[in-house]
C-alpha positions in Angstrom: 0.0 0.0 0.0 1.5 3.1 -1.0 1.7 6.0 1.8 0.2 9.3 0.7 1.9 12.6 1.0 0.1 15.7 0.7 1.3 18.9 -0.6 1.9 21.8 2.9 -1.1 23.7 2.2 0.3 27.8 2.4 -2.6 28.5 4.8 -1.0 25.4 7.5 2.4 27.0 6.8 1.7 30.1 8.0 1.0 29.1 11.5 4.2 28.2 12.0 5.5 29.6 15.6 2.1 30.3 16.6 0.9 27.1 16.3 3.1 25.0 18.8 2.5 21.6 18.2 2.7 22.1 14.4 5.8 24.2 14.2 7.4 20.9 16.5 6.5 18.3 14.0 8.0 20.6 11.2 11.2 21.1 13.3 11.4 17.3 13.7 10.1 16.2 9.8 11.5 13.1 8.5 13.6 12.2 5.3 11.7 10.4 2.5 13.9 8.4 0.3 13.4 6.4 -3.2 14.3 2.9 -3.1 17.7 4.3 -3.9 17.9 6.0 -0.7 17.9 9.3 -2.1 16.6 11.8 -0.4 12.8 13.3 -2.1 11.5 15.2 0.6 11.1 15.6 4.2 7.7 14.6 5.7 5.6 16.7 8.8 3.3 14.4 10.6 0.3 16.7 11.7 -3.3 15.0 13.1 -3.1 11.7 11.3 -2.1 13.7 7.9 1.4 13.1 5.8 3.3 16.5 4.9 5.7 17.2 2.0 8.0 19.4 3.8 11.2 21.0 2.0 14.7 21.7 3.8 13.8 25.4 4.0 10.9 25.2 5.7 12.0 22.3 8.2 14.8 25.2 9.0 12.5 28.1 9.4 10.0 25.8 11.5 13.5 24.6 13.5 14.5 28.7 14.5 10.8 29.0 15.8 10.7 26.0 17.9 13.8 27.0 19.4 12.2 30.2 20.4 9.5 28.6 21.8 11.3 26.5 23.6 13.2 29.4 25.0 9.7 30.9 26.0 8.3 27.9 27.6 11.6 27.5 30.0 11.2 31.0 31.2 7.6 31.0 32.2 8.1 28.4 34.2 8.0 29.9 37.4 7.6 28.1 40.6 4.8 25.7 38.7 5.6 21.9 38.8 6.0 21.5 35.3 6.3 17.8 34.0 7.1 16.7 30.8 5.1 14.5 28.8 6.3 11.3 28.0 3.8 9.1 26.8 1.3 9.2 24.5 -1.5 11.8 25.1 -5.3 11.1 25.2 -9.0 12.5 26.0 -10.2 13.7 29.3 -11.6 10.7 31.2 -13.1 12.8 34.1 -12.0 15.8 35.4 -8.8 17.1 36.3 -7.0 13.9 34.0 -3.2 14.1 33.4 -4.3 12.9 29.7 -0.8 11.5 29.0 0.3 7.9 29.8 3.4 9.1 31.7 5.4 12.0 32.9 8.4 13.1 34.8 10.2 15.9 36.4 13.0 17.2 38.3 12.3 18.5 41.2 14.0 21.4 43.8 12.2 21.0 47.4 12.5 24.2 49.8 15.3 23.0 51.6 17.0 23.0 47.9 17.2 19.0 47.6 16.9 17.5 44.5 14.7 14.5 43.2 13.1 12.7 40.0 9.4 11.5 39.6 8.0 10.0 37.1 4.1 8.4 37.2 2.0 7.2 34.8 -1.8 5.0 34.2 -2.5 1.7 34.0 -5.2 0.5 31.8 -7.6 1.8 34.6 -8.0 5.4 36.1 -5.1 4.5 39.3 -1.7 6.3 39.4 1.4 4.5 38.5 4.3 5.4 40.2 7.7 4.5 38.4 10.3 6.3 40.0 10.7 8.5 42.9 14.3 9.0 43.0 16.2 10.9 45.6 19.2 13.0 43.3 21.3 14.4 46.0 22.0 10.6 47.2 22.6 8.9 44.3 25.0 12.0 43.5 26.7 11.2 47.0 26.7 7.2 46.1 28.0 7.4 42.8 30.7 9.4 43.7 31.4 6.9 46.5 31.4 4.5 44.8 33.9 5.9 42.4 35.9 7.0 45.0 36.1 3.3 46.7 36.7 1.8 43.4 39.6 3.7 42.5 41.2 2.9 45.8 40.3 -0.6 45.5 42.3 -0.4 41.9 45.0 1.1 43.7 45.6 -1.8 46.5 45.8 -4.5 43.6 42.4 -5.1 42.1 39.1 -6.7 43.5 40.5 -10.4 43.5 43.3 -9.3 45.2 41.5 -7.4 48.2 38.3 -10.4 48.0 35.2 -9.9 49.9 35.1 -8.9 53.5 38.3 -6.5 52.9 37.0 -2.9 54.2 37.1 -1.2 50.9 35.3 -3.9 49.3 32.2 -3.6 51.7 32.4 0.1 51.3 32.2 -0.2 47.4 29.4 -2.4 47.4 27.5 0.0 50.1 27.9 2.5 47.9 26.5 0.1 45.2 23.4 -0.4 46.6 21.2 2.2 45.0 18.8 3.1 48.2 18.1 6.5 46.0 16.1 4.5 44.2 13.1 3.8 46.9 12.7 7.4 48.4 10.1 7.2 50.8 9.4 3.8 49.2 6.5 2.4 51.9 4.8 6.4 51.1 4.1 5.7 47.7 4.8 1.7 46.7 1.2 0.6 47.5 -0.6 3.6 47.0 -3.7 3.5 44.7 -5.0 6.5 43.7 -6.6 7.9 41.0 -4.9 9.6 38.4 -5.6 13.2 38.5 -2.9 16.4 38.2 -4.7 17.0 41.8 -3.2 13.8 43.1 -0.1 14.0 41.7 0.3 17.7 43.0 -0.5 16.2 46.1 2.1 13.2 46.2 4.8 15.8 44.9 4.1 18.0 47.8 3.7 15.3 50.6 7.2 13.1 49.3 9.5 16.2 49.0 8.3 18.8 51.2 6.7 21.5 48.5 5.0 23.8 48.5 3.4 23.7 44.3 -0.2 25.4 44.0 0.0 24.6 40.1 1.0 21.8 38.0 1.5 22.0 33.9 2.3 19.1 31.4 4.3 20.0 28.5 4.1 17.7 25.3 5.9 19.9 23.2 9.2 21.4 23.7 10.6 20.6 27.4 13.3 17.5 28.4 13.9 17.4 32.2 17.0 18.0 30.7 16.4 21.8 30.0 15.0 22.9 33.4 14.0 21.9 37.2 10.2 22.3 39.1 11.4 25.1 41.6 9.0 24.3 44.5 8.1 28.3 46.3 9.2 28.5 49.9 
């Protein structure tokens, strides 16, 4: 069956910047090759439809989305801003997350660092896939590093074996606690999936104080930017 790719009507076009999610999937078109793999066009997939996209305009369309990634850091504020990383849907009932699963970086008051990153099952209950505690696995790794380069320096681990001082501290520091923050708070909890109880589980694991939560399925990376939580 032969895929069908429609000519970028001018009126689409010219929403680029303006219209977010359109100006993304330009930025991000794909090559389309001949059975030669030479290069015919690039393609813009926008609501279930198949773009022809040229090199110019997936440049123009990559300048704008850069600006509006640059806009959509700054306003952040003190909101807890997750990024979508799932697949987005419809509204259930009220107050849905509408995306199958999101993370964020977090800042509490105190200026500690974590990750979270929850999700749905098939049903309308919460999942919770990591709550990580950043500060400590920052401390561990390090340690572990540190113990491991020491244990390097007396000869290697078969020559120091196990029970040797350094080789319990290594494997301590190996242990990854960070990874079960609060673990017995949140491991069994069933609750339905609403940004109002995920604002809630933020602000009960990590001590903050977030009034507003946002999902972005456009232009953040937890990479780019941290949920600053107001004192």
């Amino acid at each position: 069956m032969q895929t069908n790719y429609l000519e970028m009507p001018t009126e689409l076009f010219n929403q680029l910047g303006e219209n977010k999610k359109f100006t993304r999937e330009v930025n991000y078109a794909h090559g389309v090759c001949d059975q030669y793999s030479n290069l015919l066009y690039y393609c813009t997939m926008y609501e279930g439809k198949r773009y022809k996209t040229t090199l110019e305009q997936k440049k123009q369309a990559e300048k704008l989305y850069n600006i509006n990634v640059k806009n959509a850091v700054e306003n952040i504020g003190n909101k807890l801003m997750f990024v979508g990383m799932g697949m987005t849907y419809n509204a259930r009932y009220e107050n849905d997350v509408c995306n199958h699963r999101i993370r964020t970086e977090i800042k509490n008051t105190k200026g500690r660092r974590f990750f979270i990153e929850v999700g749905t099952w098939g049903d309308e209950l919460m999942r919770i896939d990591f709550v990580i505690d950043r500060d400590q696995e920052n401390e561990y790794t390090e340690k572990a590093k540190e113990y491991r380069e020491k244990i390097e320096k007396a000869g290697g681990f078969w020559k120091i074996g196990k029970g040797h001082h350094l080789y319990n501290s290594y494997q301590k520091y190996m242990s990854q606690p960070y990874y079960w923050y609060k673990k017995d708070e949140w491991h069994s909890l069933r609750t339905k999936y609403t940004k109002e109880n995920v604002l809630k589980l933020v602000n009960k694991l990590f001590d903050c104080n977030f009034t507003e939560l946002e999902i972005d399925n456009d232009h953040l990376t937890t990479e780019l930017y941290t949920s600053v939580s107001p004192k």
